[in-house]
C-alpha positions as CSV (number, residue, x, y, z in Angstrom):
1,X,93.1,64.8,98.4
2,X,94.2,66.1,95.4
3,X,95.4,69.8,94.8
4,X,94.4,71.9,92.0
5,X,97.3,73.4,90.9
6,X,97.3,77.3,90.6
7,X,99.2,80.6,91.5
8,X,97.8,83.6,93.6
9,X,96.4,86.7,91.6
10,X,99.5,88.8,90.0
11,X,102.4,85.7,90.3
12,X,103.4,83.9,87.1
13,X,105.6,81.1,86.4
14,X,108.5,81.9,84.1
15,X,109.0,79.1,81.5
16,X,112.5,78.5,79.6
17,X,111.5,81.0,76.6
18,X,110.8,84.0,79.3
19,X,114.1,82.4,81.6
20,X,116.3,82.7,78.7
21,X,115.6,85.8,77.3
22,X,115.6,87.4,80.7
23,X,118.5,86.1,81.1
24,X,119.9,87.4,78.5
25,X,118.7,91.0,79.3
26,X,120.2,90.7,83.1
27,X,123.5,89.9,81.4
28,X,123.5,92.7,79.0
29,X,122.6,95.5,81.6
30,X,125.4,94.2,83.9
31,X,128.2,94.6,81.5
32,X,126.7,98.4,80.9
33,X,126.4,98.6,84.4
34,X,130.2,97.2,85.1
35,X,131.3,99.6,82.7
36,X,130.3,102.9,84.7
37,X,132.3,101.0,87.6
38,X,129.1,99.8,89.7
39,X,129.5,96.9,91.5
40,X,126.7,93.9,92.8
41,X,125.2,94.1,96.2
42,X,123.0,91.7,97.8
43,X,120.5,92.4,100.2
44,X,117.7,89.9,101.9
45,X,113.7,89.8,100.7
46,X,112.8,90.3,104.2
47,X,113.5,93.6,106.1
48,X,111.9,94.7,109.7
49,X,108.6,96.7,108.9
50,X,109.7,99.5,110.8
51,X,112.5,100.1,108.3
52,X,110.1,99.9,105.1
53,X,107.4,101.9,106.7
54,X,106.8,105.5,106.1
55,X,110.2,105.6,103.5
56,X,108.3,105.9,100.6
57,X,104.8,107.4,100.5
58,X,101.0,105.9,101.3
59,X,101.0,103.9,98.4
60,X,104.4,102.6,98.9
61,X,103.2,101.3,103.0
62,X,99.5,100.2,101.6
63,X,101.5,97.8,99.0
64,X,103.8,95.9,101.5
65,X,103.8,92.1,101.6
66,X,103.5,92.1,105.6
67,X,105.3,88.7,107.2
68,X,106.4,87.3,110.6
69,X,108.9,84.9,111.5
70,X,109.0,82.6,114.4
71,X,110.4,84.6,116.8
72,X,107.1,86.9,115.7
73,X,108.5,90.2,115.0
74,X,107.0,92.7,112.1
75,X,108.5,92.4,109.2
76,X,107.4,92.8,105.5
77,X,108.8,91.9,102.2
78,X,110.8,94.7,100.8
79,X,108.9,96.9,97.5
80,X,112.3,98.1,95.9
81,X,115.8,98.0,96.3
82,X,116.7,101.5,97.2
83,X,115.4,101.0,101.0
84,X,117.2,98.2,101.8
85,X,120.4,100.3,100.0
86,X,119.8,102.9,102.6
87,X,119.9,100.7,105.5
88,X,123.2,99.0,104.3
89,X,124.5,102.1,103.8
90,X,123.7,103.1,107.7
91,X,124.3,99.8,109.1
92,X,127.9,99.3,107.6
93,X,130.1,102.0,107.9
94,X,132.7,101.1,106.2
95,X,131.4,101.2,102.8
96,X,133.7,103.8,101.0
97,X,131.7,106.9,99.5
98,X,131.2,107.3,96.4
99,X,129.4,104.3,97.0
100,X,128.3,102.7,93.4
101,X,126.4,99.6,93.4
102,X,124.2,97.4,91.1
103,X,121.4,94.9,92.2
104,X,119.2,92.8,90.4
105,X,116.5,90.7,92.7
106,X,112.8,90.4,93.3
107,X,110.6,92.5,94.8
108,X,107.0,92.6,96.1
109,X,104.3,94.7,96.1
110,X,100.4,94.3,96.8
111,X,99.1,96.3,93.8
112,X,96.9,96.0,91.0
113,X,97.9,93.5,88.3
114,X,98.2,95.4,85.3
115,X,99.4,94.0,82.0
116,X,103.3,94.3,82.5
117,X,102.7,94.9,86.1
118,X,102.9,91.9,88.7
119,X,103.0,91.5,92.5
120,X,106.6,90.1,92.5
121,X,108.7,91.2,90.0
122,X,112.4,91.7,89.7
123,X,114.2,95.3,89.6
124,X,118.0,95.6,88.2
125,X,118.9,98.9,90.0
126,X,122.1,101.2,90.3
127,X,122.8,103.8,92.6
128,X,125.7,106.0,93.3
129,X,125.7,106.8,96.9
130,X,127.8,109.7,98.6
131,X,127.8,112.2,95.5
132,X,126.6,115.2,95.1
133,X,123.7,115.9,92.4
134,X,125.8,116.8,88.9
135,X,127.7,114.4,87.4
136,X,126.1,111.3,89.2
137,X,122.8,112.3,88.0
138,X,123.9,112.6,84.1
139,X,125.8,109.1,84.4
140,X,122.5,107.4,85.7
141,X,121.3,109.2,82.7
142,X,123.9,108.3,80.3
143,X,123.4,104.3,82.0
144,X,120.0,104.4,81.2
145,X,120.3,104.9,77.4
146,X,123.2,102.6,76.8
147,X,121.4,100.0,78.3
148,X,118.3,100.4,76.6
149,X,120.4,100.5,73.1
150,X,122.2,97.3,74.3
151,X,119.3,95.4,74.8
152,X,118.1,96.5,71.1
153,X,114.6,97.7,73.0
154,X,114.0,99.9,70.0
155,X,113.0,103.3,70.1
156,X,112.9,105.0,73.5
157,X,112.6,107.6,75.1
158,X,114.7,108.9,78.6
159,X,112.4,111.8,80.1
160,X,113.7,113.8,83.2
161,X,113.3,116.7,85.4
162,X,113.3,117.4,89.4
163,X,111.4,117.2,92.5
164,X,113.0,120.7,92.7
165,X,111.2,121.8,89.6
166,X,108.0,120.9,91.1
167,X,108.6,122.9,94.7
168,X,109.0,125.9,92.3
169,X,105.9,124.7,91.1
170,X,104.1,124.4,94.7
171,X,105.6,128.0,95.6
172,X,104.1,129.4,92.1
173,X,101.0,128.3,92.6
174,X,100.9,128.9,96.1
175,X,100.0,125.0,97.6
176,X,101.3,124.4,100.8
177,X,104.6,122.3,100.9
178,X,103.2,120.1,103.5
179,X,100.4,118.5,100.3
180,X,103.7,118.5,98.0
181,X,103.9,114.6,98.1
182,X,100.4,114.0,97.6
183,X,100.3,116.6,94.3
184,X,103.5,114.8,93.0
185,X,101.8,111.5,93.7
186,X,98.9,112.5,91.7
187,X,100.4,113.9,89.2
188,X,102.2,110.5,88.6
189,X,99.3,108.9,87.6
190,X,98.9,111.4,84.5
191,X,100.3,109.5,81.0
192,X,98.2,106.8,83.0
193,X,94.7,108.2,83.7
194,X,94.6,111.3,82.2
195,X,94.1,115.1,83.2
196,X,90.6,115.1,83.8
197,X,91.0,112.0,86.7
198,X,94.3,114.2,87.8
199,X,91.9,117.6,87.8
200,X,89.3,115.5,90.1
201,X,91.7,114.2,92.1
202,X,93.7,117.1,92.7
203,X,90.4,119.1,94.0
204,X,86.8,117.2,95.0
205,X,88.1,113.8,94.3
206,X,85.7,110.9,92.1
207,X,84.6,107.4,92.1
208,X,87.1,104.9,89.6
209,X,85.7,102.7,87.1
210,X,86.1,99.8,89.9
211,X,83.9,101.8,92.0
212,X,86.4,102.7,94.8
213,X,86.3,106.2,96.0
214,X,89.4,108.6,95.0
215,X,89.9,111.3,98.0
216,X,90.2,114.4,96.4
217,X,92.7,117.1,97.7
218,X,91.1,120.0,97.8
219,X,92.8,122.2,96.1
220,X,91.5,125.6,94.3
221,X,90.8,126.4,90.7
222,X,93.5,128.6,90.7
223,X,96.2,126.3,92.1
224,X,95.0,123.7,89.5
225,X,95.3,126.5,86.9
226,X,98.7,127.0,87.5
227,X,99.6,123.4,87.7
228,X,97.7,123.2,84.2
229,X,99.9,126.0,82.8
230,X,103.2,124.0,84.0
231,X,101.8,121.0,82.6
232,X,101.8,122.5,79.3
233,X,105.5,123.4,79.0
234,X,106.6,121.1,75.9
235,X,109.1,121.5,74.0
236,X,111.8,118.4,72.1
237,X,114.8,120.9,72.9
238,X,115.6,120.8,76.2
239,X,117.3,124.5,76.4
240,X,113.9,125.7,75.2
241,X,111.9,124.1,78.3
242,X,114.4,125.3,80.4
243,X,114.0,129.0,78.8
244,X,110.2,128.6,79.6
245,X,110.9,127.5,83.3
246,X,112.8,131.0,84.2
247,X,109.8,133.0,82.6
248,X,107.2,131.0,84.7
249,X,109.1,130.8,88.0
250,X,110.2,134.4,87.8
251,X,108.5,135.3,90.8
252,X,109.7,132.3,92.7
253,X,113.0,133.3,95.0
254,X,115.9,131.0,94.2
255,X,114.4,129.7,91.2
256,X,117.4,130.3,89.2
257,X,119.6,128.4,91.2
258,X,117.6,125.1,91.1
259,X,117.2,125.7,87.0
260,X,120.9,126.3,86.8
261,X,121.3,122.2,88.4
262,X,119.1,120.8,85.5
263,X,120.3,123.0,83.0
264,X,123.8,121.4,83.9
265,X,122.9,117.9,83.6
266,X,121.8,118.9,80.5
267,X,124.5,120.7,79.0
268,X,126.7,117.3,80.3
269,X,124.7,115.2,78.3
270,X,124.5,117.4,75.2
271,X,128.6,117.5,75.6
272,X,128.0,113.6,76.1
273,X,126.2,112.9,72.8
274,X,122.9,112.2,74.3
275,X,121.2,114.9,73.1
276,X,117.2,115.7,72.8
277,X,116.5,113.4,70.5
278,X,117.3,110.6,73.0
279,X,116.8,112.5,76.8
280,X,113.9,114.8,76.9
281,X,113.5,117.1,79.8
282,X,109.7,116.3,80.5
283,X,108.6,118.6,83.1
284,X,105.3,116.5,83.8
285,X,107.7,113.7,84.9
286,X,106.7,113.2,89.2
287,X,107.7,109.7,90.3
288,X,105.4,108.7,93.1
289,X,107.7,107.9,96.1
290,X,107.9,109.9,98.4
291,X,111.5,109.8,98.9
292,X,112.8,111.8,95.9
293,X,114.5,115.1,96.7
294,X,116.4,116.2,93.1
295,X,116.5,115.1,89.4
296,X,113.7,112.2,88.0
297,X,114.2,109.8,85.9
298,X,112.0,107.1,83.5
299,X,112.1,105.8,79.7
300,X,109.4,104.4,78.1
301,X,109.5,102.3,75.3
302,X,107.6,104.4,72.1
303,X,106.4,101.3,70.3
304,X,105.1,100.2,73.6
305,X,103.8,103.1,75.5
306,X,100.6,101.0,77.6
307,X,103.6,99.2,79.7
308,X,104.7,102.8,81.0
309,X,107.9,103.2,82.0
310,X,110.5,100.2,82.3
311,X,112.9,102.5,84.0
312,X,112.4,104.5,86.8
313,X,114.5,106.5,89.4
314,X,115.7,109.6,91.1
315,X,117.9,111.5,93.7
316,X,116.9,110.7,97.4
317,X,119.4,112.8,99.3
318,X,117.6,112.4,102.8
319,X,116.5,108.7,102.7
320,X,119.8,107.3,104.3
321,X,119.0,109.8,107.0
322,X,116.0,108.4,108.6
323,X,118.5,105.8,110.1
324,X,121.9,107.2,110.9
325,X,120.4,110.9,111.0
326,X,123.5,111.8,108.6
327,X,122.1,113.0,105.5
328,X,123.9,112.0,102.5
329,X,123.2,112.5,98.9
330,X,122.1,109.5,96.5
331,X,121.0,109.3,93.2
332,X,119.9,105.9,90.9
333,X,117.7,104.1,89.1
334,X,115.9,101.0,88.9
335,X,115.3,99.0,85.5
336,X,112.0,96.9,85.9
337,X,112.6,94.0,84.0
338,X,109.7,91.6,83.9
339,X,108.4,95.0,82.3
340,X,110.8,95.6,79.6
341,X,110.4,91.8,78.7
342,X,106.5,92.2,78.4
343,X,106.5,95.1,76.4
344,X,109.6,93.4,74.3
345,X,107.5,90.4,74.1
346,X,104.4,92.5,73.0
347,X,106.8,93.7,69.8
348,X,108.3,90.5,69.2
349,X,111.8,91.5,70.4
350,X,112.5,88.6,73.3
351,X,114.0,85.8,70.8
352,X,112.1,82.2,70.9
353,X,114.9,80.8,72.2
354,X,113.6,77.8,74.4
355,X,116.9,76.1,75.1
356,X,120.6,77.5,76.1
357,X,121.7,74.5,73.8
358,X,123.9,75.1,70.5
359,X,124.1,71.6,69.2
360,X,122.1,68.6,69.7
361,X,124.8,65.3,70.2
362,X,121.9,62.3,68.7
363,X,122.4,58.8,69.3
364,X,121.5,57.0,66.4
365,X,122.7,53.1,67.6
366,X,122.1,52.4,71.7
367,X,125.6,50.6,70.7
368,X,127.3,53.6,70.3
369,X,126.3,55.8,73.2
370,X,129.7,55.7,74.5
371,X,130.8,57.4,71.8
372,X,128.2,59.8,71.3
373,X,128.6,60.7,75.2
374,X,132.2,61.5,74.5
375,X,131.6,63.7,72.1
376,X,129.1,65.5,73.8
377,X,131.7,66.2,77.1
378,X,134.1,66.9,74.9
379,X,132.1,69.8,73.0
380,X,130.7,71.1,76.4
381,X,134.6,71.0,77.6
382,X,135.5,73.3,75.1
383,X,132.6,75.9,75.7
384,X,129.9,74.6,73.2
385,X,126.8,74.3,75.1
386,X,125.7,70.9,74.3
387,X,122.7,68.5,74.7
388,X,122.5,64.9,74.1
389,X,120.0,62.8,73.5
390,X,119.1,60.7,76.6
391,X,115.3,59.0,76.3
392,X,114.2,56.4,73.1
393,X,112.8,57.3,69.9
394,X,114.5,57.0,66.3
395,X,116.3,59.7,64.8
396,X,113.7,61.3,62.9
397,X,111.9,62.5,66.3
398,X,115.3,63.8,68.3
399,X,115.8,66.1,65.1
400,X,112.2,66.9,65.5
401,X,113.3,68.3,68.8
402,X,116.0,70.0,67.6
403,X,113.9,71.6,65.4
404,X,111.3,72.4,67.7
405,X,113.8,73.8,70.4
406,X,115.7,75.6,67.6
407,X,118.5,74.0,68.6
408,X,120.9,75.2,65.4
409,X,123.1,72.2,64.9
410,X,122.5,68.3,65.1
411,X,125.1,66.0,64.9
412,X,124.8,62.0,63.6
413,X,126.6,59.5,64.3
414,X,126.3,55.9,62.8
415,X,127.9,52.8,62.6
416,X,129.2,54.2,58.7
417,X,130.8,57.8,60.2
418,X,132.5,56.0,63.4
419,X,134.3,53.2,60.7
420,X,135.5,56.6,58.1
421,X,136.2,59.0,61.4
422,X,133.9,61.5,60.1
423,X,130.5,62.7,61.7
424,X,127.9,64.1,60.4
425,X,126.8,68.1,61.1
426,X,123.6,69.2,60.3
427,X,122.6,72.8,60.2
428,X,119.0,73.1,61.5
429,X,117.5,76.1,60.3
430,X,118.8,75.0,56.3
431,X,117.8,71.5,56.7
432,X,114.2,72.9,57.8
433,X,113.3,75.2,55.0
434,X,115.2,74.2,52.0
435,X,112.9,71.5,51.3
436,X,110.1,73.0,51.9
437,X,109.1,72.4,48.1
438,X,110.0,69.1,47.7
439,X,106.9,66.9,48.6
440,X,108.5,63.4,48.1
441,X,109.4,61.7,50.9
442,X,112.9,60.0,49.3
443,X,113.7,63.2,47.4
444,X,113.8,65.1,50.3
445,X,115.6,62.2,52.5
446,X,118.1,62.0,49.3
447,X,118.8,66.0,49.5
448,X,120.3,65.5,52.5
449,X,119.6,69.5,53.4
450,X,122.0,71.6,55.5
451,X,124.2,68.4,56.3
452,X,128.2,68.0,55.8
453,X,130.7,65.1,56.7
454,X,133.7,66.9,59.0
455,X,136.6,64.2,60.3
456,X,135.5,63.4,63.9
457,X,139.5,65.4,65.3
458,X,138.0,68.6,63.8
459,X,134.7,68.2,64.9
460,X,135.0,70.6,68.3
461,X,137.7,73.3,65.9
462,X,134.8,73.2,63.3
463,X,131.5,73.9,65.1
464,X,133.2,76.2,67.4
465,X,134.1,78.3,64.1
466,X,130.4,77.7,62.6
467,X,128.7,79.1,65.9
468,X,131.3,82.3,66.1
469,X,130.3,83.5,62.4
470,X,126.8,82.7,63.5
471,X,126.1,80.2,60.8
């Protein structure tokens, strides 16, 4: 019986052209990354249920991937990285604090597909485990940004505040702290659904345009009011929203204290050079676990807004707790990659890129493969990454797959090149669009476009040189 080939709702392949520029984003975040001192953890895709369940939220436990194995114990696939990095924390107690780890693997969750937004889908996180909020806090911060300017994302923008900000916010408007997590839940979905669906959802609850029913909280106009008023505070300088903050939580005892933490962060990353115009302190900003005790992170990318945030994270100081009962303090965040790539891709940032291959080795005599295969070791030997040609066809269809891989340099040679001890190099990208005017055939085979004779000893010295001025 034949089977129809297909994926389950919210999977995707990933073909060369995505491989390759993910690749290449993985790479540039863990230099950044390697830079601040983090360094890579491993953890497995499968963790027992009990230690995903009730961490982060009623979204977070609706959205597990539950499994078994054979000895049939509950287990589930794990829906972030942080989790798992609490339990590794607890479980090995060696592990020196400060604690500063990176982690880039797959993840799974049972949502929605959304454009940008998949069931399994990988998360390059840090975390800085064992530190106190402060300076922790501003260098997840600081990470964020020079990753994002690495990559070349274009325009972005870091927004932050605190879990803390939004207790003062619960003791304002007098909601019990027992709803807290469902309020910061909903207002998570804001930049997403919009105030009036947050207004409904916050009090009588409504009907989505799916046709599920949305349980409403039940909160009073009043309460809702005060939220609205908090929601308002917008201002690009963050000193400003700060200012605004003290006049509204006035009445709130200990507000000052918990302003005085972001205020600091602030101050650090103004002293930093990452100043308003790149870190805005958003006060609408909620993150929807329910693990979050401090400072919130996310950046979206401006040209791309409809992806929503491709980074995401916060401070969980009592997460490691629910297994060794020690509280300790930790802070990260986690950059969702397949995310960034689709709202790169969107913009025509990713590259087209369908090959890791610099130079195409042809073989333009069967009688000289030997020669050509030499060649083709010895570039790949000395670092060029190299591709020869292995099937049939005459030479005019491997250049057209040089050309059609944008592979940028082919190399010839014939029976003429091996007798002189020359070869011939031929530059790709020239050889494809200088003769794009000449519509004879043997004028254009005559031009010989983007092609030069180099003796066959210099041939490694000279395309090495060609590829490091990026010609």
């Amino acid at each position: 019986m034949k089977i129809k080939p297909r994926l389950s709702r919210g999977l995707r392949d990933l073909l060369p052209q995505t491989m390759l520029a993910r690749q290449r984003v993985i790479d540039t975040v863990r230099r950044v990354y390697e830079t601040y001192g983090f360094a890579p953890l491993e953890t497995p895709a499968i963790e027992y249920l009990d230690v995903l369940s009730g961490s982060a939220g009623e979204e977070a436990q609706h959205s597990i991937f539950r499994v078994t194995n054979p000895e049939d114990e509950d287990l589930g696939l794990r829906f972030d990285l942080t989790v798992p990095l609490a339990r590794v924390v607890s479980q090995h107690r060696q592990i020196p604090f400060p604690f500063k780890r990176y982690q880039v693997s797959q993840v799974w969750r049972a949502d929605k597909p959304d454009p940008g937004r998949f069931r399994q889908f990988t998360q390059f996180d840090i975390d800085t485990v064992g530190a106190p909020c402060g300076t922790a806090d501003t260098e997840i911060l600081a990470a964020i940004c020079d990753c994002l300017e690495a990559i070349g994302a274009g325009p972005y923008s870091v927004r932050f505040s605190s879990r803390e900000i939004l207790n003062l916010l619960l003791q304002h408007a007098g909601i019990p702290a027992d709803l807290g997590k469902d309020v910061f839940r909903v207002l998570d979905k804001l930049e997403k659904v919009g105030w009036k669906r947050v207004r409904s959802e916050l009090t009588t609850g409504y009907v989505d345009p799916s046709g599920d029913p949305i349980r409403g909280l039940g909160l009073q106009d009043a309460q809702v009011g005060a939220i609205e008023e908090f929601l308002e505070i917008s201002n690009p300088d963050r000193r400003a929203v700060v200012g605004r903050l003290r006049d509204l939580f006035s009445d709130v005892d200990g507000s000052g204290a918990r302003l005085d933490t972001v205020e600091s962060i602030s101050e650090d990353l103004e002293t930093l050079g990452y100043g308003s115009d790149r870190v805005v302190l958003d006060v609408s900003i909620a993150r929807g676990l329910a693990y979050y005790t401090g400072p919130v992170f996310e950046a979206v990318l401006e040209d791309a807004p409809q992806f929503g945030s491709v980074f995401g994270g916060g401070r969980y100081d009592g997460l490691v707790a629910r297994f060794g009962g020690q509280r300790i303090p930790a802070t990260g965040a986690s950059l969702g990659v397949d995310r960034l790539l689709a709202a790169m891709e969107h913009l025509g940032r990713c590259g087209s890129e369908q090959t890791p291959a610099q130079v195409l080795v042809t073989v333009m005599d069967k009688n000289l493969r030997g020669e050509c295969l030499e060649l083709a070791f010895e570039l790949r030997r000395a670092g060029v990454r190299t591709e020869i040609h292995s099937g049939s066809g005459r030479l005019g269809k491997q250049l057209k797959r040089a050309d059609r891989l944008k592979i940028p340099y082919a190399i010839l040679i014939g029976e003429d090149e091996l007798a002189r001890g020359v070869v011939t190099l031929k530059q790709m990208s020239v050889a494809s669009s200088a003769g794009t005017h000449l519509t004879d055939h043997r004028a254009w085979k005559a031009a010989r476009f983007g092609q030069i004779e180099i003796p066959r000893s210099e041939t490694v010295t000279r395309l090495r040189e060609l590829l490091q001025a990026g010609g």
